[in-house]
C-alpha positions as CSV (number, residue, x, y, z in Angstrom):
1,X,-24.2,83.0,-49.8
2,X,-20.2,83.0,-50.1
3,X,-20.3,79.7,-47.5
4,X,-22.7,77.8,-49.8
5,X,-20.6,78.6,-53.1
6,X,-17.5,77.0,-50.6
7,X,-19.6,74.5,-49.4
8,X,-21.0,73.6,-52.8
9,X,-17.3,73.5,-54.2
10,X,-16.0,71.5,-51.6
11,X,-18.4,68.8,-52.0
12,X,-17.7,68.6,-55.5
13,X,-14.1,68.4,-54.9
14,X,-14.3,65.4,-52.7
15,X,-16.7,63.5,-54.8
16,X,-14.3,64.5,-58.0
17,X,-11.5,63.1,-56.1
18,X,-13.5,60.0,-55.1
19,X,-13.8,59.1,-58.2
20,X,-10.4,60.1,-59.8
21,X,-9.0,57.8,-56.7
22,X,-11.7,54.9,-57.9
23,X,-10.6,54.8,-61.4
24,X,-6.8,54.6,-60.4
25,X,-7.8,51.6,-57.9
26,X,-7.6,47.9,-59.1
27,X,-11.1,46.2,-59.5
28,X,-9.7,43.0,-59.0
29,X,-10.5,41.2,-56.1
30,X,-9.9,37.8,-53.9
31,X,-10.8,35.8,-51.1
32,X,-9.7,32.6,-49.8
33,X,-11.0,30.7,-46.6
34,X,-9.8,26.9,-45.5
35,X,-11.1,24.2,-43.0
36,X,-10.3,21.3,-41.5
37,X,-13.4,18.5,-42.4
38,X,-13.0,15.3,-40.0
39,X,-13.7,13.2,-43.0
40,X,-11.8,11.7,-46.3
41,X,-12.0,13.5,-49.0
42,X,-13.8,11.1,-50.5
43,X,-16.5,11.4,-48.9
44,X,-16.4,15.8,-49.4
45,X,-16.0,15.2,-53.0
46,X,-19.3,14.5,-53.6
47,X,-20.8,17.5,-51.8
48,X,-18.5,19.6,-54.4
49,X,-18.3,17.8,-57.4
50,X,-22.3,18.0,-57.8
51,X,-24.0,21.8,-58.2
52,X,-27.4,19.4,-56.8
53,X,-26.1,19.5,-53.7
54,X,-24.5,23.0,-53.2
55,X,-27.9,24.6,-52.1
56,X,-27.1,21.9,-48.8
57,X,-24.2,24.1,-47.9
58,X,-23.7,26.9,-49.7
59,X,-25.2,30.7,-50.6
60,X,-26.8,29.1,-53.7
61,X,-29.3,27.9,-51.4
62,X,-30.4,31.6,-52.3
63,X,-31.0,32.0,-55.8
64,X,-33.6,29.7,-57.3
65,X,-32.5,28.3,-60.8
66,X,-32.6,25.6,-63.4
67,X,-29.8,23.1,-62.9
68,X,-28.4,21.5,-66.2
69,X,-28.6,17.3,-66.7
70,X,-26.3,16.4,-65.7
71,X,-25.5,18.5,-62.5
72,X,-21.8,17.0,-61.8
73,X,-19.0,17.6,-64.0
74,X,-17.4,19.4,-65.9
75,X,-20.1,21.6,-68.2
76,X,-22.8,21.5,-65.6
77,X,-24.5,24.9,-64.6
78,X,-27.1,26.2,-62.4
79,X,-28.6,29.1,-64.5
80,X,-31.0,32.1,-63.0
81,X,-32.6,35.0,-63.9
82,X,-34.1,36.5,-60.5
83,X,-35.1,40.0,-59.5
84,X,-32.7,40.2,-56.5
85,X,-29.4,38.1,-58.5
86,X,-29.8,39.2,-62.1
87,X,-29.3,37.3,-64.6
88,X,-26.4,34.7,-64.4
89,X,-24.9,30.8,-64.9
90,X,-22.8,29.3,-62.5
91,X,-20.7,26.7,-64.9
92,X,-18.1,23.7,-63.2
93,X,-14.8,24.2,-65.5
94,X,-13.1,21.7,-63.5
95,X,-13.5,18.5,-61.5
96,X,-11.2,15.6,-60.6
97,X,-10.6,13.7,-57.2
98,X,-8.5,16.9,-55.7
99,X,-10.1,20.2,-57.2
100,X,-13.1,21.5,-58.2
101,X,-13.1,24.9,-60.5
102,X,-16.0,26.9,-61.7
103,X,-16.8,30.4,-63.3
104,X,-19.6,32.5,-62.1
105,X,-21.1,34.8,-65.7
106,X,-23.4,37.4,-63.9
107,X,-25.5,40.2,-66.4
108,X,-24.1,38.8,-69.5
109,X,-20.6,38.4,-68.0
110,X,-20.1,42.0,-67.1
111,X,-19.6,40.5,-63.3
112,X,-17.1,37.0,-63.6
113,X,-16.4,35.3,-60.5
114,X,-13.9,32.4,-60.8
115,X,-13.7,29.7,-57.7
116,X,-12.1,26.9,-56.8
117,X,-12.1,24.4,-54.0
118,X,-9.1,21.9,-53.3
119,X,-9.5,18.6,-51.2
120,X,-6.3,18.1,-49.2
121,X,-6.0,14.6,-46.9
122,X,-5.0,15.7,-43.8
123,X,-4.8,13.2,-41.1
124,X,-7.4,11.5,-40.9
125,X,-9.5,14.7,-42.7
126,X,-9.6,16.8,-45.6
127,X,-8.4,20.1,-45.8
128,X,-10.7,22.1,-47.9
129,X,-9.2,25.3,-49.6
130,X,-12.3,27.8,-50.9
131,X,-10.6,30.5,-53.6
132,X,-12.7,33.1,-55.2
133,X,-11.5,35.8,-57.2
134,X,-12.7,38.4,-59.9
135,X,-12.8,42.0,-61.6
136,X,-15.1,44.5,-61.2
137,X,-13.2,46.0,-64.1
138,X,-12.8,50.1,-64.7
139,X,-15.9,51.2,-62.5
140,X,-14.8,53.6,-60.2
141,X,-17.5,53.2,-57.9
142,X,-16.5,49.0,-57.8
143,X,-13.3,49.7,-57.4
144,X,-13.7,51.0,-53.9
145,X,-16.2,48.1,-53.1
146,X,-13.2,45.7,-54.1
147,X,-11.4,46.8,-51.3
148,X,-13.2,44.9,-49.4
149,X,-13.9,42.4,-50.9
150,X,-11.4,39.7,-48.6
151,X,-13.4,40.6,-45.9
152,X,-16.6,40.1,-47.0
153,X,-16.4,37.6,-49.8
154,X,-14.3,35.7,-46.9
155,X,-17.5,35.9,-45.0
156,X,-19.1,34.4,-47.0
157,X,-16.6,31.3,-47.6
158,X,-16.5,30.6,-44.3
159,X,-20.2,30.0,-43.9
160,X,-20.0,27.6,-46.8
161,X,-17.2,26.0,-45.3
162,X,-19.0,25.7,-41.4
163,X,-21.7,24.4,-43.5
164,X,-20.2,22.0,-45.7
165,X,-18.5,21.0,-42.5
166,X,-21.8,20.2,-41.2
167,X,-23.3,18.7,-43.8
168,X,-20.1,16.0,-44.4
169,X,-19.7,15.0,-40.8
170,X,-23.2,14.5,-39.7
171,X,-23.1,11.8,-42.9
């Protein structure tokens, strides 16, 4: 009996201190990937600039959604409400010949992701920079997920970049 009250105590200390450790952790997060596209930027831009063409090459591909008309430019969104995604909007906030920018609003904005993609000529290629970062805010239990978020956000940039990569050189 006396080694399940210690047992029972113990457990509750370590999940107490998991989430006094949790709430002192930053929620913010980022990731950031690059790659080397043998093509002009140019000829990227248009894989970036358009949310059309992002299920070609990115995770979008993923989450089905209504795209706005326009779908290039600044203003344009790709908005979803799906059982597996919640609820969300996916909004460009930025576009000109060397940058794209865009906010991701999931549940009402309770999850913000904020991106952005540069085009750098390099050689005769384009240097594609992928930045995401956000803020899980004061959840405890997010807090400790945002720890690794580099790692597996990063993941995930990287396969949109292979793809992109793909998708721009076989043009």
């Amino acid at each position: 009996m006396k080694w399940m009250k210690l047992f029972i105590t113990g457990v509750a200390g370590v999940l107490v201190a998991f989430l006094v450790i949790g709430l002192l952790l930053p929620g913010d997060w980022s990731a950031e990937r690059d790659r080397l596209i043998s093509a002009p930027p140019g000829a990227v831009a248009p894989w970036v600039t358009d949310l059309a063409r992002w299920s070609e090459w990115s995770s979008m591909e993923q989450v089905e959604g209504e795209l706005s008309d326009p779908s290039s430019g600044v203003g344009a969104t790709l908005s979803w409400d799906d059982p597996q995604w919640g609820q969300g909007v996916f909004t460009l906030t930025e576009v000109d010949e060397g940058a794209v920018a865009y906010e991701v609003r999931v549940e009402d904005g309770s999850l913000r992701t904020r991106g952005r993609l540069t085009l750098t000529p390099e050689g005769a290629g384009t240097r594609v920079v992928w930045r995401e970062e956000g803020d899980f805010g004061r959840n405890p239990l997010l807090a400790w997920f945002a720890l690794g978020m580099n790692r597996l956000q990063g993941a995930e940039l990287e396969k949109g970049l292979d793809a992109l990569a793909a998708s721009v050189e076989e043009r």
